[in-house]
C-alpha positions in Angstrom: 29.9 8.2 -7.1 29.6 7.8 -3.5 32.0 6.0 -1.1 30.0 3.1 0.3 31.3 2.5 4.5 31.8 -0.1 5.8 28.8 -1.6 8.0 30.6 -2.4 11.3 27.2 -4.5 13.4 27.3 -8.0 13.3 25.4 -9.9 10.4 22.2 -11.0 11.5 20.1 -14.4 10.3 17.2 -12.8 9.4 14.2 -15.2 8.3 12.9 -14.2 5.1 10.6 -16.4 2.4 12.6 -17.9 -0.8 12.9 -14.7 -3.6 14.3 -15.4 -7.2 14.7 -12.0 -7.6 17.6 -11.8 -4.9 17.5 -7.6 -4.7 18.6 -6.7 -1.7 17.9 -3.3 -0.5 18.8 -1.2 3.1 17.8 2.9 3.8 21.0 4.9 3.4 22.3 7.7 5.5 23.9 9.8 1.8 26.0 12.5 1.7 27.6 14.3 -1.4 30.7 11.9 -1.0 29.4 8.7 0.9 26.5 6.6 1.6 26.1 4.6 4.8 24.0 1.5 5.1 21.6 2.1 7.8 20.8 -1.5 8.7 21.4 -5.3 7.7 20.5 -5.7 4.0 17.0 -7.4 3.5 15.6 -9.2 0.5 11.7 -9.0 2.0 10.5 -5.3 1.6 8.2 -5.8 4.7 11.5 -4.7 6.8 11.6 -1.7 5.0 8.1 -1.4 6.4 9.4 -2.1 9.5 11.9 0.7 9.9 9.5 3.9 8.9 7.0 2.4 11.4 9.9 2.3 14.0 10.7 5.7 13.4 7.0 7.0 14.1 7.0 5.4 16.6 9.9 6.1 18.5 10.5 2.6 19.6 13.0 -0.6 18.3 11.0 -2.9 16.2 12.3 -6.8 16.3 11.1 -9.4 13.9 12.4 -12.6 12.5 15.9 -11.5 13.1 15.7 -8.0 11.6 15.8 -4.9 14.6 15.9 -1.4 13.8 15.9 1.4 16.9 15.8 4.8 16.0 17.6 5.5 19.2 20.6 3.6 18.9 20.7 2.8 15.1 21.2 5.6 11.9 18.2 7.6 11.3 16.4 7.4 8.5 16.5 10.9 5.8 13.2 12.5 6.4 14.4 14.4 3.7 14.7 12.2 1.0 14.1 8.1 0.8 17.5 7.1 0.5 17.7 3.6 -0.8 21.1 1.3 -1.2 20.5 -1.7 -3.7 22.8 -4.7 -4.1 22.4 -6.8 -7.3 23.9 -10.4 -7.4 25.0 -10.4 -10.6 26.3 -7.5 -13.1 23.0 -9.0 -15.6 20.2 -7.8 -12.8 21.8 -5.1 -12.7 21.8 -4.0 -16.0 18.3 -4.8 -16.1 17.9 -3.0 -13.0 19.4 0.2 -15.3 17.8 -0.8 -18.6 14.3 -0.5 -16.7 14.6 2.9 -15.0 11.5 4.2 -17.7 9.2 2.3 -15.0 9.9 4.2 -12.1 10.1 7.1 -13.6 7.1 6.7 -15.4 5.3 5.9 -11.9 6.9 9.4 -10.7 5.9 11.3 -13.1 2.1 10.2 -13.2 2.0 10.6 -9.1 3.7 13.8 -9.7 7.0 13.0 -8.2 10.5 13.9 -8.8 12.5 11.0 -10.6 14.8 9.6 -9.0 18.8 9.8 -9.2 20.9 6.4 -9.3 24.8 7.4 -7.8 27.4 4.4 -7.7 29.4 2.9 -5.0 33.1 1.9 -5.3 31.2 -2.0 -5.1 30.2 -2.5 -8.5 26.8 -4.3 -7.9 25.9 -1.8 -5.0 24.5 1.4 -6.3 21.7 4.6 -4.0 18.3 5.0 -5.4 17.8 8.9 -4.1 14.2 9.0 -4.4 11.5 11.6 -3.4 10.1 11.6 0.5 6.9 10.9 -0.4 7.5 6.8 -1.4 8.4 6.6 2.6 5.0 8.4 3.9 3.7 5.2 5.0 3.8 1.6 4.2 1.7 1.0 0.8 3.6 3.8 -0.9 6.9 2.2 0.5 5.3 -1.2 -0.2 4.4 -0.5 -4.1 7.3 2.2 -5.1 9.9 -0.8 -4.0 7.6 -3.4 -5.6 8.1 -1.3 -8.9 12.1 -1.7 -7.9 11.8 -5.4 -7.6 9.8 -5.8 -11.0 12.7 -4.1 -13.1 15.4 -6.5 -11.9 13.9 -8.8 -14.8 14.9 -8.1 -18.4 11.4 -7.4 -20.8 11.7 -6.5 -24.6 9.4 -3.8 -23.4 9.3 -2.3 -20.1 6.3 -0.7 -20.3 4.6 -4.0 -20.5 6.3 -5.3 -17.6 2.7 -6.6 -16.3 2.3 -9.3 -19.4 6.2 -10.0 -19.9 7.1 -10.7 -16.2 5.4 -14.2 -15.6 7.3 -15.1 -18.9 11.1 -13.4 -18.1 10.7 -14.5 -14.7 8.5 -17.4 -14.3 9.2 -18.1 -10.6 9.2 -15.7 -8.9 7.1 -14.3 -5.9 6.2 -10.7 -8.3 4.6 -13.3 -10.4 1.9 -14.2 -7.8 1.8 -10.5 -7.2 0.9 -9.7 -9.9 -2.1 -12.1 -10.6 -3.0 -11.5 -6.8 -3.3 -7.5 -7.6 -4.1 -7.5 -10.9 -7.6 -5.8 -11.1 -5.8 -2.3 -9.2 -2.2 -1.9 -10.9 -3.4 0.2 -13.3 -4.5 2.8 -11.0 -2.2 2.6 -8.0 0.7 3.0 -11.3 -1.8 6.4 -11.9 -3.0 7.3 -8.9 -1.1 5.8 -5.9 0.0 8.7 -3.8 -3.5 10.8 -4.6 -4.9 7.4 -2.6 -2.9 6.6 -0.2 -1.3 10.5 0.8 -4.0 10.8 4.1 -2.9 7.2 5.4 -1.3 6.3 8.5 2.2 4.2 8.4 0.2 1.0 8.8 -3.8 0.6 8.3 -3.8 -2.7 10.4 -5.9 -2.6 13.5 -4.2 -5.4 15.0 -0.8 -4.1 16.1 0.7 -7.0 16.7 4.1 -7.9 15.5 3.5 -10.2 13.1 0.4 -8.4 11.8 1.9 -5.3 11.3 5.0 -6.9 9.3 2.9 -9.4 7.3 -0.4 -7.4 6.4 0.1 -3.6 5.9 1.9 -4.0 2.4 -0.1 -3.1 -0.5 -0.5 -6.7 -1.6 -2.4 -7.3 1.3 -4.7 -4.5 0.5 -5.4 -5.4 -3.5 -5.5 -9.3 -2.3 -8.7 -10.9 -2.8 -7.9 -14.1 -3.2 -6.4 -15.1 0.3 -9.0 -16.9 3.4 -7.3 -14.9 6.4 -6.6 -11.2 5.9 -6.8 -9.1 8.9 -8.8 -5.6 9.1 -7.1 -3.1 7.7 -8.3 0.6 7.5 -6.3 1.1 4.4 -8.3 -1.7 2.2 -11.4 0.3 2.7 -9.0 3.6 1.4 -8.2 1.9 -1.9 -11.5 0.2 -2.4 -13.5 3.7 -1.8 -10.8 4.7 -3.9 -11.4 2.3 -7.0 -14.9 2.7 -6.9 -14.4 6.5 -7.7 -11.5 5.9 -10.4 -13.6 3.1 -12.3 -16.9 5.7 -12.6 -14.5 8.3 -13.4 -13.1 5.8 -16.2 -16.4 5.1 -17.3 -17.9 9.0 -17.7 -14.7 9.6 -19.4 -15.3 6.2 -22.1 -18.7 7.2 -22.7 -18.1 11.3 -23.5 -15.4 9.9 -25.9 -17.7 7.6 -27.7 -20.0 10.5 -27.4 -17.2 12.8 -29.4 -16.7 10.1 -32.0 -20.8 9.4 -32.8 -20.8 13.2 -33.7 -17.7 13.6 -35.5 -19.2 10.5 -37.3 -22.4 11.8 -37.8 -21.0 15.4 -38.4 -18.9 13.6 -41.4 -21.9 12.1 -42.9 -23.3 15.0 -43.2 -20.7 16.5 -45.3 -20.5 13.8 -47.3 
């Protein structure tokens, strides 16, 4: 348990796009007895984004209501990616616990610690203490808190999450996610960190405001379906990337079916 204080800043309007899946999250200043909400909570993950690209920076970052300094405002745990999560209701949160196999399972294929889930004394607010590495830069942030968003829905499997989701939760904007990124979630589940460890915060060349917020998400890097998507260094990262994983897959597929022909043949033999 961890004493959640009270944020004393005034509430912001922040403009954010509609979300069915109403998680929303804010970095955390934690302590062994209380957690501090480090800025206004946020239901678009892009301000998350925002805040770890303030911090390299140096400089306050202002967007569509949402400001973070690092001179004046909390700093963020170098340390550890400390994450506060506010449910609207007790069911997405339950889900929310019900589903922690996901994340854990992404942890432990990119070699992560698993995370650790402490209470507040508000009983739809609980801290995600997760490892450093998921803040490094923006796709990890962008894809380990995509994974947070996906098991707010309830799935009578988890671990098909990527078939069950457009059924348990028809509307919402994971759904289009999902069919956006498709052709890469099985690797970036496997191998997300191992591509994206060398990457700067953002891979956008355009450093403009509403470039950096809108197109340095991971989505943006799998999308291929889009007209406009500005140059990002970080698409070329994953691409190289995928090229590499699917001749990898491939060698692999064949020495197998190479195995099985001479076990096959080797058991003919016998018999």
């Amino acid at each position: 348990m961890r004493e959640l204080l009270p944020y004393t800043k005034p509430k912001k309007e922040i403009g954010e796009i509609f979300q069915s899946l109403e998680l929303k999250m804010s970095f955390a200043q934690l302590t062994d007895t209380t957690v501090a909400r480090i800025h206004d909570w946020i239901k678009c993950r892009d301000f998350l984004g925002d805040v770890i690209y303030a911090t390299q920076s140096g400089k306050a970052y202002s967007i569509y209501g949402f400001k973070y300094d690092p001179a004046t405002d909390i700093p963020i745990d170098k340390n550890n990616f400390n994450l506060l999560l506010k449910f609207p209701n007790t069911k997405m949160l339950d889900n929310f616990m019900n589903n922690m196999v996901i994340v854990n399972d992404l942890c432990k294929k990119n070699k992560k610690k698993l995370p650790v889930v402490y209470k507040t004394q508000e009983p739809l607010v609980i801290v995600l203490k997760s490892s450093k590495y998921w803040q490094l830069n923006i796709p990890l942030l962008s894809f380990y808190t995509f994974i947070l968003k996906i098991m707010c829905a309830a799935y009578k499997d988890p671990m098909n999450w990527q078939e069950e989701l457009p059924e348990s939760a028809p509307k919402s904007t994971e759904k289009g996610y999902i069919l956006k990124t498709k052709p890469y979630l099985d690797m970036l589940i496997n191998k997300c960190y191992d591509i994206f460890k060398k990457c700067g915060i953002s891979g956008v060349t355009d450093k403009a405001d509403h470039i950096l917020h809108n197109y340095s998400g991971f989505i943006s890097l799998c999308n291929t379906t889009d007209r406009y998507m500005p140059e990002n260094t970080h698409r070329e990262v994953l691409h190289e990337y995928a090229k590499r994983y699917e001749k990898a897959a491939k060698r692999a597929c064949d020495k197998s079916n190479q195995v099985a022909e001479a076990v096959d043949a080797a058991t003919a033999t016998c018999c």
